[in-house]
C-alpha positions as CSV (number, residue, x, y, z in Angstrom):
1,X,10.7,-28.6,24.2
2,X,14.1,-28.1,23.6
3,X,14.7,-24.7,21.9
4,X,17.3,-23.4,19.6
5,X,19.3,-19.8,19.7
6,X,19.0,-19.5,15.6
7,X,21.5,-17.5,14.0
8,X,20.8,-14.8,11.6
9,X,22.9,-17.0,9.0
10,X,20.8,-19.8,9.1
11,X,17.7,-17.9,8.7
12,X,19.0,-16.3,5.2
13,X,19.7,-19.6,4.5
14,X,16.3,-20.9,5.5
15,X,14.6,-22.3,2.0
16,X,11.5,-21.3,3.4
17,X,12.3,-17.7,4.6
18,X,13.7,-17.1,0.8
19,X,10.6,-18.7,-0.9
20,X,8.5,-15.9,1.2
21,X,11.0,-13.4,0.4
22,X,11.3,-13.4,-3.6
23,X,7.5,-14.9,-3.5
24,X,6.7,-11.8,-1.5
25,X,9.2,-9.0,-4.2
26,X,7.4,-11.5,-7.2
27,X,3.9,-9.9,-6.0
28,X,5.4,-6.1,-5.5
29,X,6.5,-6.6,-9.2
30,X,3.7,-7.5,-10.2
31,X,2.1,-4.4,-8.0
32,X,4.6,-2.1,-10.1
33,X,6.6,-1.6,-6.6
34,X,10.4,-1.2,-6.2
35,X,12.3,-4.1,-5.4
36,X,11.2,-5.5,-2.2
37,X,14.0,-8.7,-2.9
38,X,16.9,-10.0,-0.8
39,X,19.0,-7.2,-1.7
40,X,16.6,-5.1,0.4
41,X,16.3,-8.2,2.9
42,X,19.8,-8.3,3.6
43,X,20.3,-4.3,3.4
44,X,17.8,-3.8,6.0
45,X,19.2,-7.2,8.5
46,X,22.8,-5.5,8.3
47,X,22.0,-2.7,8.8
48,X,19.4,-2.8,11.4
49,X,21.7,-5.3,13.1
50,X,24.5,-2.5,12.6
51,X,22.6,0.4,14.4
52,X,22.6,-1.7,17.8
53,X,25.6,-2.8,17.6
54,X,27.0,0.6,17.3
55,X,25.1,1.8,20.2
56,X,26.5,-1.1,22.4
57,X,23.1,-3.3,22.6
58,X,24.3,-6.7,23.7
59,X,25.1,-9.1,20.6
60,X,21.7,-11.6,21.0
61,X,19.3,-8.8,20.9
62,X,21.7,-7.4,17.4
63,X,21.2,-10.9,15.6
64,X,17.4,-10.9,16.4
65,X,17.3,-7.1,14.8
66,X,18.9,-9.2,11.8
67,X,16.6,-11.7,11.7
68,X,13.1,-9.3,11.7
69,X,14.9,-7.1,9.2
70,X,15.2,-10.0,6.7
71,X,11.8,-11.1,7.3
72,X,10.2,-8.0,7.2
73,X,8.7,-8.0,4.1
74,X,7.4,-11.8,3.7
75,X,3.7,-10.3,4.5
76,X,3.4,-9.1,0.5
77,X,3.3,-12.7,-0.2
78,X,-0.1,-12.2,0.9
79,X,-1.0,-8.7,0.1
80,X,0.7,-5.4,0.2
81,X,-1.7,-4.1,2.4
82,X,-1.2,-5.0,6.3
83,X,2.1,-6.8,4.9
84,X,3.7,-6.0,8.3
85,X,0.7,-7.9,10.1
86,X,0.4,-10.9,8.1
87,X,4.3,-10.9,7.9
88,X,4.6,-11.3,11.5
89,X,2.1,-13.9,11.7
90,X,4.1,-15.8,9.1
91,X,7.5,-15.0,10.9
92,X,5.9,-16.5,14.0
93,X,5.0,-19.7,12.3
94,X,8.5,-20.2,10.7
95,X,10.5,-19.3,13.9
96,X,8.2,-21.5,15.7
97,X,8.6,-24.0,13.6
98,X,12.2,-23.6,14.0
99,X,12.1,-23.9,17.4
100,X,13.4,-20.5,18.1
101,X,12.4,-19.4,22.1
102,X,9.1,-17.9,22.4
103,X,10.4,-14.3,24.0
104,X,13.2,-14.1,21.1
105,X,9.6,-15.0,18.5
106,X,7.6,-12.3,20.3
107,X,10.7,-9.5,19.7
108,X,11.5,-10.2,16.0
109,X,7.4,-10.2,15.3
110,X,6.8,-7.4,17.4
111,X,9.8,-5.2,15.0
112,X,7.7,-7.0,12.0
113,X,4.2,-5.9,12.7
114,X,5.3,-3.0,13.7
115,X,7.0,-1.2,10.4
116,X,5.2,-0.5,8.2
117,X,4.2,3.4,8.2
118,X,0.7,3.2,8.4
119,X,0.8,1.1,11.7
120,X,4.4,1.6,12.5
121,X,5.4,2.5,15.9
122,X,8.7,1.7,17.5
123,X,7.9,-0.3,20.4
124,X,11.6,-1.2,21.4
125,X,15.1,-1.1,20.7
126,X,15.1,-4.1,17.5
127,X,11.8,-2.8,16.0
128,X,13.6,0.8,15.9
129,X,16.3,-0.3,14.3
130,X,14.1,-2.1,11.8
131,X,12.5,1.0,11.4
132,X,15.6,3.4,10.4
133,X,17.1,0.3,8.5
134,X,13.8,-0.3,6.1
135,X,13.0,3.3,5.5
136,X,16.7,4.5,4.7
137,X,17.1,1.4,1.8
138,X,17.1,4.4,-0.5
139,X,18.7,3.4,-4.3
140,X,18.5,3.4,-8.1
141,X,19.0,0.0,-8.1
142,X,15.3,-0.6,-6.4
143,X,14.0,0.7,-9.4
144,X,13.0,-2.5,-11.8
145,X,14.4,-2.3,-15.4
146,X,10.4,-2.3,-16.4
147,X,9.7,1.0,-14.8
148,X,8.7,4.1,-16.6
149,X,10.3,7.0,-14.6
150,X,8.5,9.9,-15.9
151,X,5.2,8.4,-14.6
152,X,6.0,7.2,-11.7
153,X,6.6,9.0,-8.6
154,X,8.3,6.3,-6.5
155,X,10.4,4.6,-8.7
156,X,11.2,8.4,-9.7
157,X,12.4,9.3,-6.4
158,X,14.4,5.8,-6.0
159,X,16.1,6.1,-9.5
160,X,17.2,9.8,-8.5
161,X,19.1,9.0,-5.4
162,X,22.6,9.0,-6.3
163,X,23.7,8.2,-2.4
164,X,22.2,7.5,0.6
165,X,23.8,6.8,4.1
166,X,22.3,6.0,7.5
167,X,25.0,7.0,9.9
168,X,24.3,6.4,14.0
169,X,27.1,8.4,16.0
170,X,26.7,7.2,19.5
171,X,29.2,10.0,21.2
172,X,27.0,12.9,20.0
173,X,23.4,11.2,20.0
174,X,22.4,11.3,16.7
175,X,21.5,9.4,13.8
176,X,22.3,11.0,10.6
177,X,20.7,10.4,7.0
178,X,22.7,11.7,4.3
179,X,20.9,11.6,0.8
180,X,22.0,12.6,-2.4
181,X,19.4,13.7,-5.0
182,X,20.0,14.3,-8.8
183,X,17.7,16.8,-8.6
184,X,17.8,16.6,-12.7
185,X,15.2,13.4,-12.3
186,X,13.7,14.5,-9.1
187,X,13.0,17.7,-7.1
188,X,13.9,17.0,-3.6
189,X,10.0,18.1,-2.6
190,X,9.2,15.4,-4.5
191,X,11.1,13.1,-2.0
192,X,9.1,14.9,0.9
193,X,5.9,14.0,-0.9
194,X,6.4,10.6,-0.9
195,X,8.6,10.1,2.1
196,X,7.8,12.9,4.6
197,X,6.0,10.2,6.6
198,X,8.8,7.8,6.7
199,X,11.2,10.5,8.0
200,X,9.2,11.2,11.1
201,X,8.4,7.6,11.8
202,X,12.5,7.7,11.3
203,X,12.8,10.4,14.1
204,X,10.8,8.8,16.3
205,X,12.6,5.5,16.5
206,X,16.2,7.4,16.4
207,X,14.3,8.9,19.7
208,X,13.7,5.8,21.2
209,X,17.4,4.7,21.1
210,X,18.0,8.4,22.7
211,X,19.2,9.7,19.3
212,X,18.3,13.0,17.6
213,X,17.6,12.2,14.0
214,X,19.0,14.5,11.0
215,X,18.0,13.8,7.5
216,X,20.4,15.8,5.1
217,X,19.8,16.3,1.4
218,X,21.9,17.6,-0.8
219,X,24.1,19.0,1.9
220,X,21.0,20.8,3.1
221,X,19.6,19.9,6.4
222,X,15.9,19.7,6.5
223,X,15.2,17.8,9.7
């Protein structure tokens, strides 16, 4: 078989890919999630993409961190639950369908299966970046128009953000996540509730690309 070095660009082009993508953000809807869309697809592929590439991590093993950060989520087509497992197994499927070589297929499902929180674990350099990119898509415009902010704490939190920034300064060794909080919708402990798990998964895949990770709210640093 003759295989094919796909390019991040044809994958967000991919009918396929972006029928599992909004199918995937239709079913989080319908779950009363934030917005799990291609806004969030493409946020986390640029920006996971952008962490290595920052660091130096040669260009192919960058465009594969693009590719498992806009696949990521395709798994809630199934269910929410083990999205990360099932969303691998369908990356596989597509990418081998595509023709894509079976190490790059076994990197960009490894990142997939392994980001979710509950069974996350950075594993190597592409499923780190995945990591930091998916769990620092922090904004108000997550938050579906049908939301009702007082009773919900997550799409509380999301709608409260006023600015977030993941920032990966390769001379010093760190990784730096600035949030700002209107603190008027949300108190920032209310973040921590919700997202205290996230931040550590956070610090341990900034560790694995030899990074100390700093999450900074409010011009207060907490970690």
């Amino acid at each position: 078989m003759e295989y094919v070095r796909l390019s991040p660009d044809e994958i967000y082009r991919n009918e396929e890919a972006n029928i599992y993508v909004e199918s995937g953000n239709a079913c989080m809807g319908a779950l009363g999630f934030t917005e799990h869309g291609k806004p969030h697809a493409m946020r986390s592929s640029k920006t996971a993409s952008a962490i290595l590439r920052a660091l130096g991590y040669p260009e192919r093993q960058c465009e594969l961190a693009a590719i498992a950060g806009y696949l990521h989520d395709i798994g809630n087509t199934v269910n929410r639950v083990d999205h990360a497992h099932s969303g691998a197994i369908m990356a596989f499927a597509l990418l081998k369908e595509l023709h894509m070589p079976p190490e790059e297929i076994a990197v960009v499902c490894a990142a997939i299966g392994h980001h979710d929180e509950k069974t996350a674990f950075p594993v190597d350099p592409v499923s780190a970046a995945l990591i930091l990119a998916d769990k620092s898509d922090v904004r108000r415009s997550r938050v579906r128009k049908t939301a009702v902010i007082a009773a919900d704490i997550h799409d509380r939190v999301n709608y409260a953000v006023v600015e977030a920034k993941l920032t990966v300064d390769r001379e010093n060794g760190a990784c730096l996540f600035s949030i700002t909080i209107d603190t008027a919708i949300c108190p920032v402990m209310e973040y921590f509730e919700i997202f205290l798990d996230r931040m550590v998964l956070c610090r341990k895949a900034a560790d694995l690309l030899g990074l100390t990770f700093e999450l900074v709210i409010n011009e207060t640093r907490l970690l």
